[in-house]
C-alpha positions as CSV (number, residue, x, y, z in Angstrom):
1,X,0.6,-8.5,-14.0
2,X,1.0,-5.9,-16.4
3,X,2.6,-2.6,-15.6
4,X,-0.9,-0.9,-17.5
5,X,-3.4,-2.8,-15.0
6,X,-1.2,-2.2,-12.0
7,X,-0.9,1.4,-11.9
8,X,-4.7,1.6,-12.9
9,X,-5.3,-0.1,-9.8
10,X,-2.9,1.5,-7.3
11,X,-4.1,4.7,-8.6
12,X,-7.5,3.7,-7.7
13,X,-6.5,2.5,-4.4
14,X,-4.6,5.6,-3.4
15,X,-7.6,8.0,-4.7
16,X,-9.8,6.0,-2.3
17,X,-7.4,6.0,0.6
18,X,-7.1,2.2,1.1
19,X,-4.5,0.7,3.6
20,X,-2.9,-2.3,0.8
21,X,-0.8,-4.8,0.9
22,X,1.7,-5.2,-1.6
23,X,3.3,-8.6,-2.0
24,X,6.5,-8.4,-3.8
25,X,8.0,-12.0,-3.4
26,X,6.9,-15.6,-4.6
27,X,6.5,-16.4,-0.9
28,X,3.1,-15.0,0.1
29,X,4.2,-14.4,3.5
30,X,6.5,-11.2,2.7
31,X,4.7,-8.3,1.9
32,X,4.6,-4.5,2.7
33,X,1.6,-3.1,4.5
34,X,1.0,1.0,3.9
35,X,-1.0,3.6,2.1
36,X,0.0,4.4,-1.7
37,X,1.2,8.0,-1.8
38,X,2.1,8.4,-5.8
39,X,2.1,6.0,-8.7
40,X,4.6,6.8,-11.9
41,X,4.5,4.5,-15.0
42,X,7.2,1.7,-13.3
43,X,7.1,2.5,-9.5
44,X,4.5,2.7,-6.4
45,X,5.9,5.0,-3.4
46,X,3.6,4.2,-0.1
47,X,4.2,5.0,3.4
48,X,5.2,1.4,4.7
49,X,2.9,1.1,8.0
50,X,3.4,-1.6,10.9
51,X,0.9,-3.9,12.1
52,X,0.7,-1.8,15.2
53,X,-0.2,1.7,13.1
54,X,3.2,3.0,13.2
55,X,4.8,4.4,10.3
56,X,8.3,2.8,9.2
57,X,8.9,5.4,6.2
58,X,8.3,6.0,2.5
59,X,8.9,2.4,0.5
60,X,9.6,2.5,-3.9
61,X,8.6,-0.4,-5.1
62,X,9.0,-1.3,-9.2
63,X,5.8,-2.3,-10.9
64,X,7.6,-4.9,-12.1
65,X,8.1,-6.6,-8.9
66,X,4.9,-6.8,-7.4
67,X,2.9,-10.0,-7.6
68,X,0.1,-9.4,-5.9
69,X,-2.1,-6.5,-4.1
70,X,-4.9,-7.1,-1.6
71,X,-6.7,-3.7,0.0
């Protein structure tokens, strides 16, 4: 995915407020799971939540890396 189309969307996620999952491997089992707090040009920071509604702290991701986003 382009870096243009990503940040369009995650900034449209976080405006809304939705919980996404951010899937940064080829294996579509690892992901992170959390709220999108600011979006630059080449990097998503979210608060990284567990399944159980606990917060496990602030995550940067690279654009770059992420290959796929479900909200």
């Amino acid at each position: 995915m382009s870096n243009k189309f990503l940040y369009e969307v995650l900034t449209k996620y976080q405006q809304q407020g939705n919980l996404v999952a951010i899937y940064v491997a080829q294996d579509m089992n690892v992901f992170e799971l959390g709220y999108i707090e600011a979006v630059t040009d080449y990097d998503v920071l979210f608060r990284s939540e567990r399944a159980d509604g606990y917060s496990e702290g602030l995550v940067v991701t690279p654009l770059a890396l992420i290959s796929q986003i479900e909200a």
